[in-house]
C-alpha positions as CSV (number, residue, x, y, z in Angstrom):
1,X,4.8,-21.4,13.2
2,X,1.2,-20.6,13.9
3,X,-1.9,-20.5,11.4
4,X,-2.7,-17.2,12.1
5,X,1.2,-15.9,12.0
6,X,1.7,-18.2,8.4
7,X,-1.8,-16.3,7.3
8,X,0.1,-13.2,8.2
9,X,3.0,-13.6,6.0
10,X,1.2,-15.4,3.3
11,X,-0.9,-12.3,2.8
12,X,2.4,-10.0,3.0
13,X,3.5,-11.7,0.0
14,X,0.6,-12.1,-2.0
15,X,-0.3,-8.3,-1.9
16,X,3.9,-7.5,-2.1
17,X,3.2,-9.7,-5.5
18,X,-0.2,-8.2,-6.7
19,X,1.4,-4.4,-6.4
20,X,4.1,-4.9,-8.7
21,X,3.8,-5.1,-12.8
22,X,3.5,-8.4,-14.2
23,X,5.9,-9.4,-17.1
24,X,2.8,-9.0,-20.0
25,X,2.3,-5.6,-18.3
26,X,5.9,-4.4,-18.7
27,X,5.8,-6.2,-22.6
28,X,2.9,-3.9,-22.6
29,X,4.5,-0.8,-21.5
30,X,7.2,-1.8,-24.2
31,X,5.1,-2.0,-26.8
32,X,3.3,1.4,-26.2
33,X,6.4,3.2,-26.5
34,X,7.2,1.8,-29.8
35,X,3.6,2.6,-31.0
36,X,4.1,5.9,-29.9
37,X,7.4,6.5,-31.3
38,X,6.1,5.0,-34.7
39,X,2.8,7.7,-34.0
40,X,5.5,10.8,-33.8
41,X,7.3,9.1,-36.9
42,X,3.9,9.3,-39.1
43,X,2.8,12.4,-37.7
44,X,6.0,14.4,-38.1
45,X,6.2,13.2,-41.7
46,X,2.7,13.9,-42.3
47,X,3.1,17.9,-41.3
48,X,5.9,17.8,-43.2
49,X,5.1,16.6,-46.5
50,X,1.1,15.4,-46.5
51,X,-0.9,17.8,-48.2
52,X,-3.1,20.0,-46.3
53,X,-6.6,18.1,-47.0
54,X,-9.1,17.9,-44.8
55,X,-8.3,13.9,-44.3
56,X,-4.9,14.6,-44.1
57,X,-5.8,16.8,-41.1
58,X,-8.5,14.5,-40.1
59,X,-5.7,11.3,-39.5
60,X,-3.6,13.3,-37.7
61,X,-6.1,14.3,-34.7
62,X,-6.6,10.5,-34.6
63,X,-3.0,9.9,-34.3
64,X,-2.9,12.9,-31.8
65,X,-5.4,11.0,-30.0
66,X,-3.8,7.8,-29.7
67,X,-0.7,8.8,-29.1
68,X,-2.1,11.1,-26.0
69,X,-4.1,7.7,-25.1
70,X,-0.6,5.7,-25.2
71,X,1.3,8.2,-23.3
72,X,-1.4,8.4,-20.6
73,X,-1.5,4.6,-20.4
74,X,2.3,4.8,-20.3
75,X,2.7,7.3,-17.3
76,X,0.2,5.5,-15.3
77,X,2.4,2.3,-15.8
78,X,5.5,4.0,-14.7
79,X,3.9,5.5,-11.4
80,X,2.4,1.7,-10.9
81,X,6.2,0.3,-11.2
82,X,7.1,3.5,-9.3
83,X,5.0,3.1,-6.5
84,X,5.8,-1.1,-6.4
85,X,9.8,0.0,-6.3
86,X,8.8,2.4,-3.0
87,X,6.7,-0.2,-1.3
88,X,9.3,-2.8,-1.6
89,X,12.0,-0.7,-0.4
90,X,10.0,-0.1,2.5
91,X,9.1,-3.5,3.1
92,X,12.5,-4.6,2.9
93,X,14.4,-1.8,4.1
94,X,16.6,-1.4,1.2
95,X,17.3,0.4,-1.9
96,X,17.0,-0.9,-5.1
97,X,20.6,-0.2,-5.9
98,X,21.0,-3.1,-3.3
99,X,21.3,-6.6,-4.3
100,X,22.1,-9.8,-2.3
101,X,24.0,-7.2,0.6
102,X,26.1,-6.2,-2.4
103,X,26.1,-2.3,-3.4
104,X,25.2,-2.7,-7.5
105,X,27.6,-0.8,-9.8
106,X,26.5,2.3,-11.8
107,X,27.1,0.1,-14.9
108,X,24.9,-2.6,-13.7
109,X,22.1,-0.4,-13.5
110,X,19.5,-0.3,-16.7
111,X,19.0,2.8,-18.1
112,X,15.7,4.9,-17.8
113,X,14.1,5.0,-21.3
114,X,11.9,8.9,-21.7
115,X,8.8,8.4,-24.4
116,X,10.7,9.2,-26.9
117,X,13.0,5.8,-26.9
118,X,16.2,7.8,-25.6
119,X,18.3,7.0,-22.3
120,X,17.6,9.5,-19.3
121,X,20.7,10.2,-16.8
């Protein structure tokens, strides 16, 4: 094999690599979506039975905020993984669903978890 075809392939992988999520990103993503179903939790309860003081209402703009600031950070995450998943597949010609030649059962699959912490589909 020639430098400049090793080079080549080398680089294939190292951007393939680079495009997709790292493990502390995904633990990331995790964590977000607990914080932002323990966000709804507080502010649910806080509408509910907080009195209606200006602090009161003051905290819950800040949770508001944070919890938009999580879900923003969240969707960008999930077009990232999205958009590693398609450039894979058209790298290697496949479809996720497609492991080792093997066509992967429906119950094999993982489930796709919606900002509220419940399966999708």
């Amino acid at each position: 094999m020639n430098s400049a075809l090793l080079h080549q392939v080398v680089g294939i992988i190292e951007s393939e690599v680079r495009s997709r999520p790292s493990a502390m990103e995904f633990e990331m993503a995790y964590q977000a979506r607990v914080a932002i179903d323990r966000i709804r939790f507080a502010i649910r309860h806080t509408e509910q039975l907080g009195p209606r003081t200006e602090q009161i209402r003051e905290a819950s703009f800040q949770l508001l905020d944070a919890l938009h600031r999580l879900e923003t950070a969240d969707r960008k995450f999930q077009e990232r993984s999205r958009s590693a998943s398609e450039s894979s597949r058209a790298v290697t010609g496949r479809s996720p669903e497609v492991s080792n030649g093997h066509q992967r059962k429906s119950s094999d699959a993982h489930p796709v978890i919606d900002s509220v912490g419940k399966a999708k589909g």
